[in-house]
N, CA and C atoms as a LAMMPS dump frame, in Angstrom:
ITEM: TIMESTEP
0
ITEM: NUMBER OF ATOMS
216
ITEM: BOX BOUNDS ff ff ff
-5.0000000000000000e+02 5.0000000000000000e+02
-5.0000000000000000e+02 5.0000000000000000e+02
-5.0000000000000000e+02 5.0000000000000000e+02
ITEM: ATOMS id mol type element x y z
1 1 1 N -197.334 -279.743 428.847
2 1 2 C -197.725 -279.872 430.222
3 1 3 C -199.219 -280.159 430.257
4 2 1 N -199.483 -280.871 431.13
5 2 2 C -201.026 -281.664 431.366
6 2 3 C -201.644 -280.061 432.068
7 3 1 N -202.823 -279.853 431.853
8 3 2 C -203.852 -278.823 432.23
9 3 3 C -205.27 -279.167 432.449
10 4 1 N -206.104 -278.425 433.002
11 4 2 C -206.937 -278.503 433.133
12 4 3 C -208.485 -277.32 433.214
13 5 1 N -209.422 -277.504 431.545
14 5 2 C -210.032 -276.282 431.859
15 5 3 C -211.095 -275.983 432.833
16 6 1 N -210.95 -275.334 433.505
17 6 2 C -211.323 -274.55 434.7
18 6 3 C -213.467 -274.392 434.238
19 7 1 N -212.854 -273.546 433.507
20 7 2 C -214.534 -273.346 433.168
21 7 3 C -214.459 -272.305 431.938
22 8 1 N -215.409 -272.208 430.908
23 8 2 C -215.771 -271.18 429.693
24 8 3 C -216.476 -269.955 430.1
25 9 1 N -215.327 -269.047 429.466
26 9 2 C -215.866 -267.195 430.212
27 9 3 C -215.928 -266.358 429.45
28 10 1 N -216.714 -265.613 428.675
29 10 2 C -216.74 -264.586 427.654
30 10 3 C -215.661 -264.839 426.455
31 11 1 N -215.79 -265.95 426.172
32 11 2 C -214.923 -266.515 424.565
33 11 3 C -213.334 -267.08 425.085
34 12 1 N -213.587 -267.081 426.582
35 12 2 C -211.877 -267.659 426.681
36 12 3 C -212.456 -269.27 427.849
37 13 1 N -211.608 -269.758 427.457
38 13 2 C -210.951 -270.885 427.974
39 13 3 C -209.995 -270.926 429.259
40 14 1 N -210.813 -270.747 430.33
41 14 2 C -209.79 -270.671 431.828
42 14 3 C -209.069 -271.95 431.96
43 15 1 N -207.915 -271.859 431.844
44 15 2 C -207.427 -273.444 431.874
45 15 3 C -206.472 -273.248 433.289
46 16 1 N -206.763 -273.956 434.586
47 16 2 C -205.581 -274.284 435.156
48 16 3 C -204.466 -274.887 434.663
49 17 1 N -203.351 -274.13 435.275
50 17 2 C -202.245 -275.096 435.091
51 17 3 C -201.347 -276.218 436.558
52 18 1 N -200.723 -276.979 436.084
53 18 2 C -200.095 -277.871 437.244
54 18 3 C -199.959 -276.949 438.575
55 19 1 N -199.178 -276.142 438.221
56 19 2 C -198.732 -275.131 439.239
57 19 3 C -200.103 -274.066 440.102
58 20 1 N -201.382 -274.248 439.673
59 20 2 C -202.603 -274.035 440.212
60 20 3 C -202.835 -272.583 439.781
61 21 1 N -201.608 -272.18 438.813
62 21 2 C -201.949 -270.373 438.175
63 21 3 C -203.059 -271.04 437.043
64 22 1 N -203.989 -269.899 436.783
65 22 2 C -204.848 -269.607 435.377
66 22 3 C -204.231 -269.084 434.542
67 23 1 N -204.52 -269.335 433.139
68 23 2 C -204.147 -268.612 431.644
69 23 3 C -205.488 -268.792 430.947
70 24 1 N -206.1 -267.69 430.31
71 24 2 C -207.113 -267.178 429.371
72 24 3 C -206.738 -267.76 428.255
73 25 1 N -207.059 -268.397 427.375
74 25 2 C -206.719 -268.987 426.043
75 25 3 C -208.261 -268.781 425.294
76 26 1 N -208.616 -267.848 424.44
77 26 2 C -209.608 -267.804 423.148
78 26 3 C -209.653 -268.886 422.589
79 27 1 N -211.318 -268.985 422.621
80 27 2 C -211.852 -270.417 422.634
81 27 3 C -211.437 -270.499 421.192
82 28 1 N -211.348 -269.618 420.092
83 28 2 C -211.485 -269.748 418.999
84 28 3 C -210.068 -270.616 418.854
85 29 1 N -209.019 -270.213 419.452
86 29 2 C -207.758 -271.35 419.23
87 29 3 C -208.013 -272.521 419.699
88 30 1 N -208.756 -272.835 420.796
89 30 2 C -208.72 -274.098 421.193
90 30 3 C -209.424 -275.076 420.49
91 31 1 N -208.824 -276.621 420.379
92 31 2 C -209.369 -277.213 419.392
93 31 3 C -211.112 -277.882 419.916
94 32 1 N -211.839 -278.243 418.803
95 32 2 C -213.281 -278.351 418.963
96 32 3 C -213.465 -279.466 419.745
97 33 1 N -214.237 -279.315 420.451
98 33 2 C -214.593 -279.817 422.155
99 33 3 C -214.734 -279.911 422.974
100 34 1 N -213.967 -278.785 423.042
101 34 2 C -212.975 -277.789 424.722
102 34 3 C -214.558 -277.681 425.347
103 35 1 N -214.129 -278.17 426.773
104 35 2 C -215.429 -278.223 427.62
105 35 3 C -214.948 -278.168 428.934
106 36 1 N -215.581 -277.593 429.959
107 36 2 C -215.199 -277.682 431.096
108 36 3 C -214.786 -279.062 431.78
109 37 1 N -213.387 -279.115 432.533
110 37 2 C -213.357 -280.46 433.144
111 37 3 C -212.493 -281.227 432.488
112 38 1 N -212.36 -280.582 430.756
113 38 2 C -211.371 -281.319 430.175
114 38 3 C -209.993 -281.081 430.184
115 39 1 N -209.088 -282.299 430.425
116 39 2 C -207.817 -282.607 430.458
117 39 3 C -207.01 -282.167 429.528
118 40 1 N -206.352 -281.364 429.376
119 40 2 C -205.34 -281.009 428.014
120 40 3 C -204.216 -280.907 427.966
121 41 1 N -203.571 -280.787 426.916
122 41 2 C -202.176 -280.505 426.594
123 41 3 C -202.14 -279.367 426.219
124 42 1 N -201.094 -278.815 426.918
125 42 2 C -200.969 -276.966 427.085
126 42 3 C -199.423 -276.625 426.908
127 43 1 N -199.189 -275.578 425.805
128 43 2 C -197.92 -275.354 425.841
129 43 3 C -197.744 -274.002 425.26
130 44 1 N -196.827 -273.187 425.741
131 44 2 C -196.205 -272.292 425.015
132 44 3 C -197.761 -271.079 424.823
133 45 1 N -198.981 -271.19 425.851
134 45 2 C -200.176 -270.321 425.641
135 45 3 C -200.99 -271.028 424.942
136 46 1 N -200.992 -272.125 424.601
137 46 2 C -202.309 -272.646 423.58
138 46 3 C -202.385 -274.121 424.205
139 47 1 N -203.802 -274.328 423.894
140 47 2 C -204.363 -276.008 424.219
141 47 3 C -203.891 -276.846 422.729
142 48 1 N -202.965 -277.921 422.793
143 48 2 C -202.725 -278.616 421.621
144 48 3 C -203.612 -279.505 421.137
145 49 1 N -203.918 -280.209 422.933
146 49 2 C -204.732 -281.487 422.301
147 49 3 C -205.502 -281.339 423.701
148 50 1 N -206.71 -282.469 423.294
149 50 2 C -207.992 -282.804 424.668
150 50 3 C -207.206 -284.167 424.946
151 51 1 N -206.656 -284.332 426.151
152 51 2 C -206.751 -286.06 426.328
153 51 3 C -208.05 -286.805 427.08
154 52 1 N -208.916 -287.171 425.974
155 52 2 C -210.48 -287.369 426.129
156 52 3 C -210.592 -288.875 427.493
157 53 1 N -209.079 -289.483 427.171
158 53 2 C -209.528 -290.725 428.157
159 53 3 C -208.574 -290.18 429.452
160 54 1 N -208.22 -289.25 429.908
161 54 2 C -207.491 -288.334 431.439
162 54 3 C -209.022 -287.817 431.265
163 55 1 N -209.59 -287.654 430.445
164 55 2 C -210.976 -286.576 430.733
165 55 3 C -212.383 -287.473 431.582
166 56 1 N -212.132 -288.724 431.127
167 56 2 C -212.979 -289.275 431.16
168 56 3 C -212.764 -290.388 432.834
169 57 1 N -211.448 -290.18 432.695
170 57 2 C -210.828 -291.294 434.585
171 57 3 C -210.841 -289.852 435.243
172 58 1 N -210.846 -288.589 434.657
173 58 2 C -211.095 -287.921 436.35
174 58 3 C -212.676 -287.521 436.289
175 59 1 N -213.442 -287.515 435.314
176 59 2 C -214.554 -287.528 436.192
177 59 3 C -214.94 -288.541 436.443
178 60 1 N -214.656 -289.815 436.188
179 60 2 C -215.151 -291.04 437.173
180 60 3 C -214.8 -291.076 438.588
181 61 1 N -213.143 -290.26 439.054
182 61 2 C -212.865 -290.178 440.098
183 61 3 C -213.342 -289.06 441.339
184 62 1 N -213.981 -288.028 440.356
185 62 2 C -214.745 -287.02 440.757
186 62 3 C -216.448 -287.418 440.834
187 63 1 N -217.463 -288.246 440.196
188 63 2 C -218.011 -288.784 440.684
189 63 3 C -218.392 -289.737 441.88
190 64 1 N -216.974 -290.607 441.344
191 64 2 C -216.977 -291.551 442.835
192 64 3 C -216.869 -290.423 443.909
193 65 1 N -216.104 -289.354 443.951
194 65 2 C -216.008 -288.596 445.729
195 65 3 C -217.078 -288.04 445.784
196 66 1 N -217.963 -287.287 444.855
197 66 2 C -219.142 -286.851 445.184
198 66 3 C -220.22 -287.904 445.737
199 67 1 N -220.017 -289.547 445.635
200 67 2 C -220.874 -290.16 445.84
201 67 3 C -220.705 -290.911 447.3
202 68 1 N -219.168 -290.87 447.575
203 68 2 C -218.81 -290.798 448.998
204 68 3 C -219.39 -289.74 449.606
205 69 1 N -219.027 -288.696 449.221
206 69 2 C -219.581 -287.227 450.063
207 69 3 C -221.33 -287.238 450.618
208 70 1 N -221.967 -287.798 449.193
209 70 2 C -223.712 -288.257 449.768
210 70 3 C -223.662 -288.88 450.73
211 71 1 N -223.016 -290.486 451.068
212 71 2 C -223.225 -291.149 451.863
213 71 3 C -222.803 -290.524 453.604
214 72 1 N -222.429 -289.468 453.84
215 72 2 C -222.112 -289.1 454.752
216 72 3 C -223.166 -288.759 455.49
């Protein structure tokens, strides 16, 4: 299932999931990169993989609205 981490908190990995619940995952399992904002593959309690290019089209799409939001 596609996820998304939330933000880095005392050695864990807040990752939303689809369904908008949180799961704590220890950074030490997650594989090297894990950064806020990034897109992942989540299963069974653990991050498998980063999908670096879902990581990279939502913050372009999250830039673009912040840059709508200025022009207001």
């Amino acid at each position: 299932m596609r996820a998304i981490i939330d933000r880095l908190e005392d050695g864990f990995a807040v990752v939303e999931l689809e369904d908008e619940t949180t799961v704590n995952i220890p950074l030490e399992t997650a594989p090297a990169g894990a950064r806020e904002g990034a897109v992942v593959e989540y299963e069974n309690g653990a991050i498998l993989s980063i999908d670096e290019q879902a990581t990279a089209e939502r913050a372009a799409r999250l830039r673009a609205r912040l840059e709508r939001l200025k022009k207001r």
